[in-house]
C-alpha positions in Angstrom: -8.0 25.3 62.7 -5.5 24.8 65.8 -6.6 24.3 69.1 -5.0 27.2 71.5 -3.8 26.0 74.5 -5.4 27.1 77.5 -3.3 29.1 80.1 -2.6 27.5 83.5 -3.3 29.7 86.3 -0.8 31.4 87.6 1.5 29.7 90.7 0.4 30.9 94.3 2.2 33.1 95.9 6.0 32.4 97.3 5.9 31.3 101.2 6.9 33.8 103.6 6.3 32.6 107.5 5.2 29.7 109.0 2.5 27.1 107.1 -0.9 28.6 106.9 -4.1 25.8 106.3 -5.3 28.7 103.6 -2.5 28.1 102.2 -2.1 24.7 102.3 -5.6 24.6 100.4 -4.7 26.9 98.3 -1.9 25.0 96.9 -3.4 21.8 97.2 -6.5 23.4 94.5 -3.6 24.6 92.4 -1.9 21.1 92.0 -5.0 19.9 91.3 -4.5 17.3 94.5 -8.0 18.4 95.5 -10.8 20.3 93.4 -11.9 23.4 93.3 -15.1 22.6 95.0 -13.4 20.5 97.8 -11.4 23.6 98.6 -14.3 25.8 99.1 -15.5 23.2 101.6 -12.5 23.1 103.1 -12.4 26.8 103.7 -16.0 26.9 104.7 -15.1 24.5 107.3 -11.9 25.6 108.6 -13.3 29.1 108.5 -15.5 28.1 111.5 -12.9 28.1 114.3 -9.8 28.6 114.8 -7.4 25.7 116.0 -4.0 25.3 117.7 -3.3 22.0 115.7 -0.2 22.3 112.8 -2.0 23.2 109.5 -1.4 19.6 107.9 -2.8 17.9 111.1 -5.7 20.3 111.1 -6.1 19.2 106.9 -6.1 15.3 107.5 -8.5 15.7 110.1 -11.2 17.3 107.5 -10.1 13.8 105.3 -10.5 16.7 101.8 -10.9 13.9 98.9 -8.3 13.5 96.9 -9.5 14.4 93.2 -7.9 11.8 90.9 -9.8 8.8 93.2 -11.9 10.5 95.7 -9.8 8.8 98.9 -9.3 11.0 101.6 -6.0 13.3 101.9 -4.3 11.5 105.1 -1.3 13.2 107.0 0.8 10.6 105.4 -0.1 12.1 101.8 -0.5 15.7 102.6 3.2 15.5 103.9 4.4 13.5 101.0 2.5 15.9 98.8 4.5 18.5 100.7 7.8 17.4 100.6 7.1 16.9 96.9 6.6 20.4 96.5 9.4 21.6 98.0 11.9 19.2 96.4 10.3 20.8 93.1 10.8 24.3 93.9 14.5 24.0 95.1 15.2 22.6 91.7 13.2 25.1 89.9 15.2 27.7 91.9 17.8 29.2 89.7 20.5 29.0 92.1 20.2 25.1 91.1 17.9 25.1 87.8 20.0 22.5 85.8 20.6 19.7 88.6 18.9 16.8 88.7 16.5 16.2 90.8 16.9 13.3 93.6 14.9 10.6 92.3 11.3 8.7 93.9 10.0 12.8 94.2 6.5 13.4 93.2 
């Protein structure tokens, strides 16, 4: 008997506008940066007030735990997790599927 591979959940939605902290979590949970559970807190929290502060400031302030060793998500990794992200989907892009991509991403 073969063991059927279980489907990965579809890929969030494509951007439009400016950074959104829903968002950010949303993707974060997706990665699998930060658990399912930690995302609900997040949103719980977050949900409580709204804020002025840039959605990745606003994330590093909560300190989320990162799920592969439990530190917390600093604005140092949430924007290296970010940049990662978007290195990833210009070279899934199919105006450039085929490059490399630079190396040291992700």
């Amino acid at each position: 008997m073969t063991a059927v591979a279980k489907p990965k959940p579809a890929a969030p939605a494509a951007p439009l506008g400016p950074l959104d902290w829903r968002r950010l979590v949303e993707w974060l949970s997706h990665d699998g940066v930060i658990s399912a559970e930690e995302a609900q807190r997040t949103v719980a929290r977050c949900s409580q007030a709204e804020s002025a502060q840039h959605p990745l400031v606003r994330l590093a302030a909560v300190a989320m735990q990162r799920a592969s060793d439990g530190k917390p998500l600093d604005i140092e990794m949430l924007t290296q997790w970010l940049a990662g992200d978007v290195v990833k989907s210009i070279y899934q892009s199919p105006l450039v599927r085929g490059a490399d991509p630079p190396t040291g991403s992700r």
